[in-house]
DSSP file (Angstrom, degrees, kcal/mol; ACC not computed):
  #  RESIDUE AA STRUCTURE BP1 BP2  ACC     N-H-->O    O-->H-N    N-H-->O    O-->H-N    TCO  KAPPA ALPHA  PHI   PSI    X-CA   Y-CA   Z-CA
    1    1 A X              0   0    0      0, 0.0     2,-0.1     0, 0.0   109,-0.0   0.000 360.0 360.0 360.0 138.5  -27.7   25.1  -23.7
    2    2 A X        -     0   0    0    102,-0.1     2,-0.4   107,-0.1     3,-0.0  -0.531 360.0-151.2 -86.9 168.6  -29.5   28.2  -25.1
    3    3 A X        -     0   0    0     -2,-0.1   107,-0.1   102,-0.0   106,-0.0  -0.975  30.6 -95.6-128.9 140.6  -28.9   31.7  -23.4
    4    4 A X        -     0   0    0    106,-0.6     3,-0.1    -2,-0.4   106,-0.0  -0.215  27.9-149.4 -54.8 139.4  -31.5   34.5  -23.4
    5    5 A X  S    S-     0   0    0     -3,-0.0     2,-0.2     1,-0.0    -1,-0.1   0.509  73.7  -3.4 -67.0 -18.7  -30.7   36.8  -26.2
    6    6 A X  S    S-     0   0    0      0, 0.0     4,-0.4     0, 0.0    -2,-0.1  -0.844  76.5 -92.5-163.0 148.5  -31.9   39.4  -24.3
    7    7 A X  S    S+     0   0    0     -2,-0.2     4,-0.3     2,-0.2     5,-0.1   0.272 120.3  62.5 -78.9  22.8  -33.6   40.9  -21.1
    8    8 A X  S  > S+     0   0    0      3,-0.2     4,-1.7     1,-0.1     5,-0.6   0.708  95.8  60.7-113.0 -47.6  -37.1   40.5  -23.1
    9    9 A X  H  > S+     0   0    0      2,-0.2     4,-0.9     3,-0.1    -2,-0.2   0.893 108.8  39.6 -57.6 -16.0  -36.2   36.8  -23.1
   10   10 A X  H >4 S+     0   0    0     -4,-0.4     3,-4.1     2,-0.2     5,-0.3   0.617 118.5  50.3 -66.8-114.7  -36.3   36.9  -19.1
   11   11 A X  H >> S+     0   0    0     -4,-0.3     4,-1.0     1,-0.3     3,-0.7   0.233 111.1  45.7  15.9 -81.0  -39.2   39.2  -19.3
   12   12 A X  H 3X S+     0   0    0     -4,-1.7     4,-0.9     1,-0.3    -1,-0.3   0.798 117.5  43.9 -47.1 -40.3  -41.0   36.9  -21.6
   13   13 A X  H <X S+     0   0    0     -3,-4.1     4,-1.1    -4,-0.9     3,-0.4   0.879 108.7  63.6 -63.2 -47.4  -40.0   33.8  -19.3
   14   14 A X  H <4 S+     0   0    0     -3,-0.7     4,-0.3     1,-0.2    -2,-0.2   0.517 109.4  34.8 -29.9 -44.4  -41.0   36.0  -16.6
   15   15 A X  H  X S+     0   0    0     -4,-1.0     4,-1.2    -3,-0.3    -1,-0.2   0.602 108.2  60.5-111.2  -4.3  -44.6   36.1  -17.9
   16   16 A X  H  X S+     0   0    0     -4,-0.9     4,-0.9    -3,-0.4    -2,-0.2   0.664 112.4  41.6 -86.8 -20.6  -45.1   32.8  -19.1
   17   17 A X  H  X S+     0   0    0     -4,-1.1     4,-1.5     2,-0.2    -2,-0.2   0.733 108.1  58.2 -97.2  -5.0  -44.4   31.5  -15.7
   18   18 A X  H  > S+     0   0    0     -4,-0.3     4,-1.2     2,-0.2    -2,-0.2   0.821 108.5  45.9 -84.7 -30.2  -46.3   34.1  -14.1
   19   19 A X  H  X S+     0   0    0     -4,-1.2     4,-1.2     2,-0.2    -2,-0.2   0.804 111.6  55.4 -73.0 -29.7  -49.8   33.0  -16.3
   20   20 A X  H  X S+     0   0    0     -4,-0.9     4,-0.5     2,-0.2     5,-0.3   0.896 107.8  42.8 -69.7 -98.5  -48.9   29.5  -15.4
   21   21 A X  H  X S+     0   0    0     -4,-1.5     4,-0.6     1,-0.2    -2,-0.2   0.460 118.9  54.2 -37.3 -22.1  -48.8   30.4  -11.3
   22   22 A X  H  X>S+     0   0    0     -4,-1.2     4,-1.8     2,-0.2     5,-0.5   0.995 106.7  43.5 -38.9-104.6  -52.1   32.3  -12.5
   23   23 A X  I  X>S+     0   0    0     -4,-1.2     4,-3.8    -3,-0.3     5,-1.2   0.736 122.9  41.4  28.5 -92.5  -53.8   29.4  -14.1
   24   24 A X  I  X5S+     0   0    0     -4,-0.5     4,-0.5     1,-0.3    -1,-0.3   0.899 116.6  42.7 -50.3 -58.6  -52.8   27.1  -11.0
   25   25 A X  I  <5S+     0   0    0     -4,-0.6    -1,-0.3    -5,-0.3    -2,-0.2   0.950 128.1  27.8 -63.6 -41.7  -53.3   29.3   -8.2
   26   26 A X  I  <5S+     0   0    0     -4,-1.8    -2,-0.3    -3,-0.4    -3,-0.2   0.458 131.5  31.6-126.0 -20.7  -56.8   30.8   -9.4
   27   27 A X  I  <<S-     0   0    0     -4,-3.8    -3,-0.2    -5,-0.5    -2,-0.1   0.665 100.8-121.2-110.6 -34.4  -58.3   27.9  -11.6
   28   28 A X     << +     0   0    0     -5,-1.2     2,-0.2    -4,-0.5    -4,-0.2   0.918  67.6 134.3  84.8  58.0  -56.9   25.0   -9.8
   29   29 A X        -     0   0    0     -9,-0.1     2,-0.3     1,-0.1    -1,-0.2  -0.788  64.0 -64.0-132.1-165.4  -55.1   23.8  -12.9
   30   30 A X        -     0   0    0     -2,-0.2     2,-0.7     1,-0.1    18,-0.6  -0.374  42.1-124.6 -86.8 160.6  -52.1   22.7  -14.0
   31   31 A X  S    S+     0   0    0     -2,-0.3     2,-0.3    -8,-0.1   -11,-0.1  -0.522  72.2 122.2 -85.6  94.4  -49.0   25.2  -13.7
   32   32 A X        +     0   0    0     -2,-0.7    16,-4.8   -13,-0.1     2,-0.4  -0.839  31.9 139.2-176.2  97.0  -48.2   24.8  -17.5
   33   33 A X  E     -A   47   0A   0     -2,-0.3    51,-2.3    14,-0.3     2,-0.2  -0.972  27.4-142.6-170.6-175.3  -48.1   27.5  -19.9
   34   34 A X  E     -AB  46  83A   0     12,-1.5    12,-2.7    -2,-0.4    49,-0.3  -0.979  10.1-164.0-150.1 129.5  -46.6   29.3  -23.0
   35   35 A X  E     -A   45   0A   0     47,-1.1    47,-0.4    10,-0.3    10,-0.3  -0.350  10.6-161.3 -90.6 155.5  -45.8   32.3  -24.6
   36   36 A X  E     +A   44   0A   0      8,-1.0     7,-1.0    45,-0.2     8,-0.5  -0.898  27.0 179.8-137.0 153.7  -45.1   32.3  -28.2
   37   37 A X  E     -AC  42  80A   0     43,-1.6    43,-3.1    -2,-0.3     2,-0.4  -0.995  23.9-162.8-152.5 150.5  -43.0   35.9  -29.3
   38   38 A X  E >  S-A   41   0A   0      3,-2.5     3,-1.8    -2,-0.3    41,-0.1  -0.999  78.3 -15.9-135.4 146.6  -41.5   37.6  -32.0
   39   39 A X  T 3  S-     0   0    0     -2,-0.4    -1,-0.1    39,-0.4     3,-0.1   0.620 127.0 -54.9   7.5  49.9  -39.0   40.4  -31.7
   40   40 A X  T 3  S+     0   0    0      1,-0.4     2,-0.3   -32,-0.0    -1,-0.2   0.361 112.5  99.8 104.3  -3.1  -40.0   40.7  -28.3
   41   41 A X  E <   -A   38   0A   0     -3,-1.8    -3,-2.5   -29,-0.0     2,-0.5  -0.901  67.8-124.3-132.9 155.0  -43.1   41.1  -28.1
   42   42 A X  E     +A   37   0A   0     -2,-0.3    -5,-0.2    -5,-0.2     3,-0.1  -0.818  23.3 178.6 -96.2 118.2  -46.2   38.0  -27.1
   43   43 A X  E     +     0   0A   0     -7,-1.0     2,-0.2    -2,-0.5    -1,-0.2   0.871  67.5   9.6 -83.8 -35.7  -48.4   38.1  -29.8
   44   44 A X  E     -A   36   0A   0     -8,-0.5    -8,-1.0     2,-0.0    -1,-0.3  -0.727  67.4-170.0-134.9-175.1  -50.5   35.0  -28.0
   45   45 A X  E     +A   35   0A   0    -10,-0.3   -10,-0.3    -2,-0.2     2,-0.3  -0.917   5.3 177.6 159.0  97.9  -50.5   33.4  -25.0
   46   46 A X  E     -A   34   0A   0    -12,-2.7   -12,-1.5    -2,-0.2    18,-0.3  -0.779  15.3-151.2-168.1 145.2  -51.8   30.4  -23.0
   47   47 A X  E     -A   33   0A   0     -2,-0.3   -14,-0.3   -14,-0.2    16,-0.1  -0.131  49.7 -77.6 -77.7-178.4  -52.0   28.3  -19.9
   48   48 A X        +     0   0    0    -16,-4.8    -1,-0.2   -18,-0.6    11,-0.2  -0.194  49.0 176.2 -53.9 165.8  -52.6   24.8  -19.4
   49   49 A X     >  +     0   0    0      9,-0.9     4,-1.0     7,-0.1     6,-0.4   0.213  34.8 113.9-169.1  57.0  -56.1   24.2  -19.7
   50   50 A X  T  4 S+     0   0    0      2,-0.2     4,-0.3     3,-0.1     8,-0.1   0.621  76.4  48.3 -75.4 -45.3  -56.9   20.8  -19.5
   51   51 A X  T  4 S+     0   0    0      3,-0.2     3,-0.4     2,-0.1    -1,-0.1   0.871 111.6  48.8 -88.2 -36.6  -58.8   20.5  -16.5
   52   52 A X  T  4 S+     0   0    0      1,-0.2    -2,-0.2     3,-0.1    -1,-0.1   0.986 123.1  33.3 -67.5 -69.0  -61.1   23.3  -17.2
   53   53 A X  S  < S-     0   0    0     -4,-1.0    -1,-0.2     2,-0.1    -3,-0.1   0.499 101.0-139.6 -82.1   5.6  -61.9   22.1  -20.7
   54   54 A X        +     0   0    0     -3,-0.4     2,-0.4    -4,-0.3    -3,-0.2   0.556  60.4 125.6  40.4  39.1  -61.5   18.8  -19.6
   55   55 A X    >   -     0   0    0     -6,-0.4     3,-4.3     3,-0.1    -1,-0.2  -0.951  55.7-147.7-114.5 105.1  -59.8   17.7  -22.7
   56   56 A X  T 3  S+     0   0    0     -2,-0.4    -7,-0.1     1,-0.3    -1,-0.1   0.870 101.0  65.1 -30.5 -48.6  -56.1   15.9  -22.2
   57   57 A X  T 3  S+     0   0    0     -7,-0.1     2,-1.5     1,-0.1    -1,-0.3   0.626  76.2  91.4 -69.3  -8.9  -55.3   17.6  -25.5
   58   58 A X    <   +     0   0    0     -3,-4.3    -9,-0.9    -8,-0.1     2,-0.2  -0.780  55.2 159.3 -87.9 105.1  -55.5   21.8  -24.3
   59   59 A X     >  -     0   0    0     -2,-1.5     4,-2.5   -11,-0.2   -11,-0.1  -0.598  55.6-112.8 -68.9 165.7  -52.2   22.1  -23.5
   60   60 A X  H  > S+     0   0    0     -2,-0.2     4,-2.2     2,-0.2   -26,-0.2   0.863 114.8  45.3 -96.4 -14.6  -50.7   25.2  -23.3
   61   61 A X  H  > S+     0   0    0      2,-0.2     4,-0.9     3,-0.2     5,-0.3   0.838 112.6  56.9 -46.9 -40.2  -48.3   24.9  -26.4
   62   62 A X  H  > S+     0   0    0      1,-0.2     4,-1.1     2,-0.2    -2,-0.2   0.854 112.4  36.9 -48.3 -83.3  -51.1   23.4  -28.2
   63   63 A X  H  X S+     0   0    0     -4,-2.5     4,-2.4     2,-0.3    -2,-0.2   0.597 114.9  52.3 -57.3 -26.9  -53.4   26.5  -27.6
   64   64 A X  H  X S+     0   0    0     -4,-2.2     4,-0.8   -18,-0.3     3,-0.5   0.948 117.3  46.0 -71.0 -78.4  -50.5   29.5  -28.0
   65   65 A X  H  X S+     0   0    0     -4,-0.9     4,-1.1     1,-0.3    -2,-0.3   0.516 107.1  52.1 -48.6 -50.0  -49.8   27.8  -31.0
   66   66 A X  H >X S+     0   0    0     -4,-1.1     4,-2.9    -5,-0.3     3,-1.6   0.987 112.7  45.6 -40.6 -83.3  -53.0   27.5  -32.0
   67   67 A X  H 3X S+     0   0    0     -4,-2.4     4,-2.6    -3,-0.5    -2,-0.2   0.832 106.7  59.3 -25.0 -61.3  -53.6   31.2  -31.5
   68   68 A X  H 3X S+     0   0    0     -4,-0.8     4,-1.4     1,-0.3     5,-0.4   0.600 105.8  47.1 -53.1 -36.5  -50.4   32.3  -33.2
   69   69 A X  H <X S+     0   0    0     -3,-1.6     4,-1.2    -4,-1.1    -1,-0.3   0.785 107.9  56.8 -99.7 -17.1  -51.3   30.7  -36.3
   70   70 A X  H  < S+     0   0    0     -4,-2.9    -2,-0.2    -5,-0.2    -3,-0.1   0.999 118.3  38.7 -39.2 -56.9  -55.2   32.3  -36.2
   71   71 A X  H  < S+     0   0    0     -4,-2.6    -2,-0.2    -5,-0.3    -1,-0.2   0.733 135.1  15.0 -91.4  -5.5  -53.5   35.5  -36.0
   72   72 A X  H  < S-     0   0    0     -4,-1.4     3,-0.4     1,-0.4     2,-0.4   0.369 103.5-105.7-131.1  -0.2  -50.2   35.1  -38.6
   73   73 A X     <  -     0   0    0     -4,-1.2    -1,-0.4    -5,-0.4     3,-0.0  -0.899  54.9 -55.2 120.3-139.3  -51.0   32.1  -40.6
   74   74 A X  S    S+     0   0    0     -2,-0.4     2,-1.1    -4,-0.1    -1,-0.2   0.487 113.3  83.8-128.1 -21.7  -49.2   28.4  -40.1
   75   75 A X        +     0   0    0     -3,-0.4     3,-0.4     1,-0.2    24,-0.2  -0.542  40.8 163.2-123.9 128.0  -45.7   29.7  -40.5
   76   76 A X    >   +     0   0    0     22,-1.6     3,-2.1    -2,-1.1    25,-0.3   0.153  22.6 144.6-101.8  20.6  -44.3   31.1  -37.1
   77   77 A X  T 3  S+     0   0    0      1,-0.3    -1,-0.2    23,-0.2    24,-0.1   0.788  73.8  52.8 -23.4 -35.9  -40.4   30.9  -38.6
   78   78 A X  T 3  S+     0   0    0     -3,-0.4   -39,-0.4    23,-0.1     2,-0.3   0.391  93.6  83.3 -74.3  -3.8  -40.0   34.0  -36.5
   79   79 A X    <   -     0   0    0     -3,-2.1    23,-1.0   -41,-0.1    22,-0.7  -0.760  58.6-138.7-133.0 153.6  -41.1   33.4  -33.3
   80   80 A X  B     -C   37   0A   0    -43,-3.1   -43,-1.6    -2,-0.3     2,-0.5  -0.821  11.6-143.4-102.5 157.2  -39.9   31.8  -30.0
   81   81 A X  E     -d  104   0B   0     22,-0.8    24,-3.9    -2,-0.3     2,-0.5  -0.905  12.5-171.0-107.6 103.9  -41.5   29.8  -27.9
   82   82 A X  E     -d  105   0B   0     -2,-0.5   -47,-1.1   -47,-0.4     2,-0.3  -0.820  14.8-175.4-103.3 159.1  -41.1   29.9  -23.6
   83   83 A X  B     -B   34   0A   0     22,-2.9    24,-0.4    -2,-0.5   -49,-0.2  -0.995  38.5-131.8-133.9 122.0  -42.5   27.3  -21.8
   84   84 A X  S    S+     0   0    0    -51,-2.3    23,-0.7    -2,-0.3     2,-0.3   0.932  95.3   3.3 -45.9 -32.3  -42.9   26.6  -18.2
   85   85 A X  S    S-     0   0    0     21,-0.2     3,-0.1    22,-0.1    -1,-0.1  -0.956 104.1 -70.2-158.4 129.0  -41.4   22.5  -18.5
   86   86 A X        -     0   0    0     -2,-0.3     6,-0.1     1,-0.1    19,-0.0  -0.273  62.1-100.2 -21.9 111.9  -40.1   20.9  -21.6
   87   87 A X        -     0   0    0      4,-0.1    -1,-0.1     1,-0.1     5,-0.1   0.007  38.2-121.7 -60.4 134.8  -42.7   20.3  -23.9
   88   88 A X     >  -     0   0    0     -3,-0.1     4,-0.9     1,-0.1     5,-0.2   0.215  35.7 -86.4 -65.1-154.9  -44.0   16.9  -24.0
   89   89 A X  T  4 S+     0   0    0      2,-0.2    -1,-0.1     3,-0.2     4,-0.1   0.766 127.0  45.1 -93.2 -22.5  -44.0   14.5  -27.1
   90   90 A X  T >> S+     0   0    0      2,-0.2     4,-2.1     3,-0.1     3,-0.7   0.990 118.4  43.8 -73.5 -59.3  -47.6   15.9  -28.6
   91   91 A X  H 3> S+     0   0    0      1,-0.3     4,-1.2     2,-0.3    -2,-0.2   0.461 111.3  55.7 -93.5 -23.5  -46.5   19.5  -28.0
   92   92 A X  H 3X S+     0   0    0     -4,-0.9     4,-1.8     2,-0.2    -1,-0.3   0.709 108.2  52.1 -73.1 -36.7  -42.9   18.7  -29.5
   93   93 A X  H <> S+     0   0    0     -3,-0.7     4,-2.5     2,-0.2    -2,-0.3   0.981 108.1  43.7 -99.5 -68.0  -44.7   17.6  -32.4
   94   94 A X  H  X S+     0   0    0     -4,-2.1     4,-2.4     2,-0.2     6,-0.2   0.939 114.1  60.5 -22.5 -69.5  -47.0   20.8  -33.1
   95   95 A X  H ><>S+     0   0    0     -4,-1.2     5,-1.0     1,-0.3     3,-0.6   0.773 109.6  31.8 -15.1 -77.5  -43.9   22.6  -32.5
   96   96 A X  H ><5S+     0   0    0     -4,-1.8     3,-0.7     1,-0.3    -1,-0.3   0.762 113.5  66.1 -82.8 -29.6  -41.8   21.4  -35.0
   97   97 A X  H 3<5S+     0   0    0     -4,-2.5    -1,-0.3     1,-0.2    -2,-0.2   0.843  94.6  62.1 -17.9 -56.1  -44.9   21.0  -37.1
   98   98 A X  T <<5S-     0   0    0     -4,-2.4   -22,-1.6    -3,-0.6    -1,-0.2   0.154 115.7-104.6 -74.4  19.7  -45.4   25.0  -37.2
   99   99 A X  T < 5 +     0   0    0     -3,-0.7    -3,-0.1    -5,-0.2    -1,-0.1   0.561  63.3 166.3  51.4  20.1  -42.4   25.8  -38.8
  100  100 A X      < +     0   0    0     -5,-1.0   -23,-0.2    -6,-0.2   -20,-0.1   0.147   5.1 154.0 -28.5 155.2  -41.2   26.9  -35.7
  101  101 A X        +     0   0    0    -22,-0.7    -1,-0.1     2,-0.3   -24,-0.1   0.186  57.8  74.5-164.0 -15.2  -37.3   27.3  -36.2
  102  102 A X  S    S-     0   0    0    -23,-1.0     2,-0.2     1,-0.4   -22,-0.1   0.743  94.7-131.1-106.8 -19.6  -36.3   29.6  -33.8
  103  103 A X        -     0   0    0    -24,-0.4   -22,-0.8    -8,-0.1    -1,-0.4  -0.618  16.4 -73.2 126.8-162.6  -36.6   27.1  -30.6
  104  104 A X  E     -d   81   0B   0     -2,-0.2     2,-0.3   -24,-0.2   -22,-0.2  -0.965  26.5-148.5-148.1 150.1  -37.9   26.9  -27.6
  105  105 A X  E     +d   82   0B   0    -24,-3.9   -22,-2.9    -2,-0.3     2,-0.3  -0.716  18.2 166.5-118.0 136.8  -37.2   28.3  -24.1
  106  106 A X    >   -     0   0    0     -2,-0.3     3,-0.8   -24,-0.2   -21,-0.2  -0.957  49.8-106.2-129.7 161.1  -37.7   26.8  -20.5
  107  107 A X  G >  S+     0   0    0    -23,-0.7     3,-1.6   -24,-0.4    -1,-0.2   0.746 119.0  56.1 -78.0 -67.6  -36.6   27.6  -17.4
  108  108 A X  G 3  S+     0   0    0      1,-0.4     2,-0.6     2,-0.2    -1,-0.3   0.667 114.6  44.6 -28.5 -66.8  -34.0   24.6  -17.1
  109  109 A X  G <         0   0    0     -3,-0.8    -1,-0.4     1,-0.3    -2,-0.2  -0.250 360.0 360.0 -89.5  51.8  -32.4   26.1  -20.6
  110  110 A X    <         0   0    0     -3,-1.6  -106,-0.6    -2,-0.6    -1,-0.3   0.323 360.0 360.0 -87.2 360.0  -32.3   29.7  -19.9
């Protein structure tokens, strides 16, 4: 099991579940988003957004990732990932796709 490095990994956990309860409470979607960060700081950001764009495929790993490589290119070696929920098997696969290495965090493994 991983352990926060850090209080900025609470913090970070902290805000990824607080845009998820966002999302859900105020959009009526599902409580499902992600942070993506590197040395502490969220560079992007994003809830589910599935029902609103009414695409199965916006997840919110999709779309922080997606973001993250607009703004620093395809290889996110640096960065962590929190997550509300274990990523599913699409969102697994982007992941480890992005050159991702540094993991990813959800409540369960904090």
């Amino acid at each position: 099991m991983l352990k926060p490095n850090s209080n900025s990994d609470l913090e970070l956990m902290q805000r990824c579940i607080a845009l998820a309860a966002d999302a859900c409470i105020n959009d009526g979607e599902y409580p499902f988003a992600a942070v993506i960060a590197s040395k502490g700081t969220f560079p992007c950001e994003s809830a589910n957004r599935a029902k609103r764009d009414r695409d199965v495929n916006s997840h919110a790993e999709i779309a922080a990732l997606s973001k993250a490589q607009l703004m620093r290119g395809a290889d996110l070696s640096d960065c962590t990932m929190y997550a509300t929920v274990e990523p599913c098997a699409l969102c697994s696969y982007a992941i480890r796709d992005s050159s991702h290495r540094k993991g990813c965090l959800w409540p369960s493994r904090l």
